[in-house]
N, C-alpha and C positions, 0 to 999 in steps of 0.2 A: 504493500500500500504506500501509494505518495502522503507523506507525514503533512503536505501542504494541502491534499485532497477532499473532497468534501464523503462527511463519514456516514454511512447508509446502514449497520448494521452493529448493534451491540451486543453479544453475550453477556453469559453467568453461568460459571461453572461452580455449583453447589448454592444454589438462589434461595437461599432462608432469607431473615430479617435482614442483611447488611446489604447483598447484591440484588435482593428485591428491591431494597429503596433506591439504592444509587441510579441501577438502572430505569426503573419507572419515574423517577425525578427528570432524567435523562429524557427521557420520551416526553412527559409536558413540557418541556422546554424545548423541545425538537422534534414535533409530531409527529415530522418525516424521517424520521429515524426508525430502525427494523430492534426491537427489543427480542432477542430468544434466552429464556430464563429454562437453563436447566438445572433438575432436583430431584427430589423424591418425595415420599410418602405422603402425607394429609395436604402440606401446605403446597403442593404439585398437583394434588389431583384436586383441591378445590380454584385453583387458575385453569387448568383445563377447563373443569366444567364451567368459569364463567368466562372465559377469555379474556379475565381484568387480573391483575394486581390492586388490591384495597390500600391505596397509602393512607393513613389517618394522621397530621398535624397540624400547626397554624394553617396552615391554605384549607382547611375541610375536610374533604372526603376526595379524595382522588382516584378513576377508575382507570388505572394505565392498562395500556391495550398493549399483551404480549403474546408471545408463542412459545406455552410451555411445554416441554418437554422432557423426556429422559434419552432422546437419541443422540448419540454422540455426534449424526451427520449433520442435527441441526447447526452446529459451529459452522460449517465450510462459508468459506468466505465476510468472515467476522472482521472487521475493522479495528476492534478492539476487543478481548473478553475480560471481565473480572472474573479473577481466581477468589472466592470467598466458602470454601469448603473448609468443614472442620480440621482442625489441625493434624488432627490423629488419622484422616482422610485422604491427605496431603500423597502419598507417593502411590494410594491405588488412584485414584481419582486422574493423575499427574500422566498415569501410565494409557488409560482409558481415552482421553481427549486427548490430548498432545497433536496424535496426527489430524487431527478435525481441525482443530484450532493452525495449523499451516503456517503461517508468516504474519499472524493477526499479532500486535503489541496485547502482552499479557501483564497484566495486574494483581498484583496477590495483597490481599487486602484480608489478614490473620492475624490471628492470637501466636503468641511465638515466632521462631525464628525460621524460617522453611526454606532458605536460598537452598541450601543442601540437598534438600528432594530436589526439588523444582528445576536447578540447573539441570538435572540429570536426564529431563526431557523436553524441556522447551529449548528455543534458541537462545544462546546470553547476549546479544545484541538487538533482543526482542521482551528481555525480562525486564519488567520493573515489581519493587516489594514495596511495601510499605507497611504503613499502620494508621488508625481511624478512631479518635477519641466519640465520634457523633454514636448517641446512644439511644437504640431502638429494640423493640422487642417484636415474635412473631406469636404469641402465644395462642391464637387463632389462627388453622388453618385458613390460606387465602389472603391475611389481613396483618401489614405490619403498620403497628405504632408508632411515630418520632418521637422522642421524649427531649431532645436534645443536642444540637449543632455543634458539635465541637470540629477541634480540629483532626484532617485526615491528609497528612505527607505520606509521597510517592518519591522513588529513588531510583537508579538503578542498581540492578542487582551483579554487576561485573562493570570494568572499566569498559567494556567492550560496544555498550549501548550508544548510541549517540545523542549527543544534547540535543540536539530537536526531533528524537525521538519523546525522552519526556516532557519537551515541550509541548509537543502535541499531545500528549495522553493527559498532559494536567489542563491544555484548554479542555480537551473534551468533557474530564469530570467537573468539569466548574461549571458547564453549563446545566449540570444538576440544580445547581443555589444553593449548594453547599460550601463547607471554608475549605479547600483546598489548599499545600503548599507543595514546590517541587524542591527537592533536599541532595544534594549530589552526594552527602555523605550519610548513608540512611540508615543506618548498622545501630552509631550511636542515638539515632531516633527510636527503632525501633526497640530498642535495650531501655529505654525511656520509659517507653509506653510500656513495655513488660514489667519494672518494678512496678511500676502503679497499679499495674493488675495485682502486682502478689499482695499490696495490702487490700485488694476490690475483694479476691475472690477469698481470704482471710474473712472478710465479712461477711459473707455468703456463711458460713458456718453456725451463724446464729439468725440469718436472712434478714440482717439488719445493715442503716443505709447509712453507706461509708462516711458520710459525714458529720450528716447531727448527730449519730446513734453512738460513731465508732472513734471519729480522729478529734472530735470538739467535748470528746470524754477522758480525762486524766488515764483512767485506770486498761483502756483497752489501747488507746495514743502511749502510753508507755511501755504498755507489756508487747502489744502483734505491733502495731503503723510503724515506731522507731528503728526496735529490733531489725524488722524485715529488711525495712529502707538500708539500714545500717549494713545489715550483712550485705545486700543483692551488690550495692557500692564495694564493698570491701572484698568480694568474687570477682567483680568486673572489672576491677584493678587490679587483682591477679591474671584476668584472663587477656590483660593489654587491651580492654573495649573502652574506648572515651566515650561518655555520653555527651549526645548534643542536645541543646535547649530545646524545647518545643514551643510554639505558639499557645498562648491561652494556660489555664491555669492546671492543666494535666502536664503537670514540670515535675518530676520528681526531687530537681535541686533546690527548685523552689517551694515547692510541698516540706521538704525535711527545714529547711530554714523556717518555714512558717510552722510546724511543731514546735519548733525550738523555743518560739518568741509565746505558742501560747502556756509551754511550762514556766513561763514566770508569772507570780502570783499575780502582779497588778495586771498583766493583760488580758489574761482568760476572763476575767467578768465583763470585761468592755466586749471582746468579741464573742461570748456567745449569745447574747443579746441580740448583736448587728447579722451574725450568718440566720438565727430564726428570723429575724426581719426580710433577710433577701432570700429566705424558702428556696436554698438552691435544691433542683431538681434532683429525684433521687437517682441511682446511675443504676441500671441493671443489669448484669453480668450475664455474660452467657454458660456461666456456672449455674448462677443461679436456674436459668431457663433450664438447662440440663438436669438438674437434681430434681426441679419441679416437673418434670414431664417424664420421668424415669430412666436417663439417658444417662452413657457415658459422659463423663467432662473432659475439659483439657487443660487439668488439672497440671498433666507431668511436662506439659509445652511452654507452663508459665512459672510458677514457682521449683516445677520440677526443672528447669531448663539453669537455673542457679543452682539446684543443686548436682545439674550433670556438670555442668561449671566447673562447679566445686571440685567435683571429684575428680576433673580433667587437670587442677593445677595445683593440688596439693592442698585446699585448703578442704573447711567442715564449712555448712549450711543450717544449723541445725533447728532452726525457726521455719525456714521454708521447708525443711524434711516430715517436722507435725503439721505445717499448712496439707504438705500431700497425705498426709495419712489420716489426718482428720477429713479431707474430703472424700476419700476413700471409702471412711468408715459411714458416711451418710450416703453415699453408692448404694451401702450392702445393708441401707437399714430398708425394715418395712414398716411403715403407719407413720412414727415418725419422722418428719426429714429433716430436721437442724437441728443443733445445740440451742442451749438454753444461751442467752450474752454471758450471764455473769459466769454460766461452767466454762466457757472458750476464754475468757479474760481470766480465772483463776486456774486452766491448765499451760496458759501459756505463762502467768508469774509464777507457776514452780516451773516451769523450765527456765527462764529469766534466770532464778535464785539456783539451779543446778549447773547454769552454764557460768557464771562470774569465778 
């Protein structure tokens, strides 16, 4: 495809809540654009049987007109596809499309780190990775939610891509009306966005909401938020990864200096006042959706990926090792499916008090 050409056909390889929005935003904004959303199970056969994608946020109700599928031939001559299949899906999924998907600019828009699969069958001068703070749920088949615009950088994934390769792949998702940025160094982005999952999906264990519930609380801000933050930094400096800044308030460098300022006594009363006053919206994990609908997670691609880190440079992870195992352990329960807060905040301060 000429990267200056005008673009007639969009994919989505694993079309749940992330690549249903982007691409059906895609399409109201470009009616003449060809939307093919491939998937599976409920939320695939309720677009079949209406031939819409349900987006629900500020703009209403929006009924994008797509073609879904589970054929792999639907891909042939794609201008662009996003890659947003689960993470632990990643190299059958990889294996499956690849050849459908031909010379189309690919997009991988995951939880974790997945250059590693993904070089091994697309083109590397056709890869770009990334990651996507904007937080949406599908928990109706047919029907995804917006809850929230954050920001979503795109990179390439080897030196070998060309810059107006991701040039043109970040105009085209921007004509979503989404925050887009393009990041030529994307590694330390994505490592960014990964810490901030491991204190999200941390929360997920008592299905409580990372901020009022979890980080603007002394007792869980000290024992899981610090710790985590603390080790994933102090792996990632073993493992030679620099993190880079990200846009907007999903920073984890910034997130840990702003813990730091609310452990002094005189601040914390001024700000938890001020965050209840701006009701910032609650962020839903796709842990969470996962444990709530009786699915695997991807648990070991996010806090488990510090501690494969870990174990790759000599150091220990031992906060992110009960993050996996405590998710685990709500995997394998039945009736109930979370922890109580205050048992996840006192199993984590005797690990705190065993690990000093």
């Amino acid at each position: 495809m000429n990267c200056q050409g005008q673009t007639k056909k969009i994919s989505v390889i694993g079309a749940g809540a992330v690549g249903t929005l982007f691409a059906g935003l895609i399409k109201q904004n470009q009616p003449n654009v060809e939307i093919v959303l491939v998937g599976r199970g409920a939320h695939l056969k309720a677009m079949q049987k209406r031939g819409v994608a349900e987006l629900r946020g500020p703009w209403g109700i929006y009924k994008a007109p797509v073609h879904a599928t589970e054929d792999p031939e639907a891909l042939r001559d794609s201008d662009l596809v996003l890659f947003t299949v689960k993470t632990r899906d990643t190299r059958d999924a990889a294996e499956k499309f690849a050849d459908a998907c031909g010379r189309a600019i690919l997009v991988s828009l995951q939880n974790g780190i997945n250059q590693r699969e993904l070089l091994r069958f697309f083109p590397h001068d056709r890869l770009l990775v990334g990651m996507t703070t904007t937080n949406m749920t599908s928990l109706n088949p047919g029907i995804v939610e917006f809850h929230r615009n954050g920001v979503s950088v795109i990179g390439p994934a080897t030196k070998q891509v060309p810059k107006e390769t991701l040039q043109h792949a970040h105009r085209i998702l921007t004509t979503s009306g989404l925050w887009f940025e393009a990041e030529e160094s994307i590694l330390g982005v994505q490592y960014n966005k990964l810490l901030i999952n491991t204190m999200g999906y941390a929360s997920v264990l008592s299905a409580a909401d990372l901020i009022q519930e979890c980080i603007m609380k002394s007792g869980w801000r000290n024992n899981l938020a610090i710790p985590l933050l603390d080790e994933g930094m102090r792996v990632l400096m073993a493992a030679g990864i620099n993190l880079r800044r990200t846009p907007g308030a999903a920073d984890a460098i910034r997130m840990r200096k702003m813990m730091s300022l609310l452990n002094i006594p005189t601040v914390n009363p001024i700000a938890r006042p001020v965050v209840r006053m701006l009701k910032p919206r609650r962020i839903v994990f796709s842990v969470f959706q996962d444990i709530k609908l009786q699915r695997p997670t991807e648990i070991e691609y996010v806090n488990g990926e510090i501690v494969r880190l870990a174990n790759e440079h000599g150091c220990d992870a031992p906060y992110n090792e009960e993050v996996v195992r405590a998710i685990h352990e709500l995997e394998n329960m039945r009736g109930q499916n979370f922890f109580e807060h205050q048992q996840v905040i006192d199993r984590f301060a005797q690990l705190r008090k065993s690990t000093r």
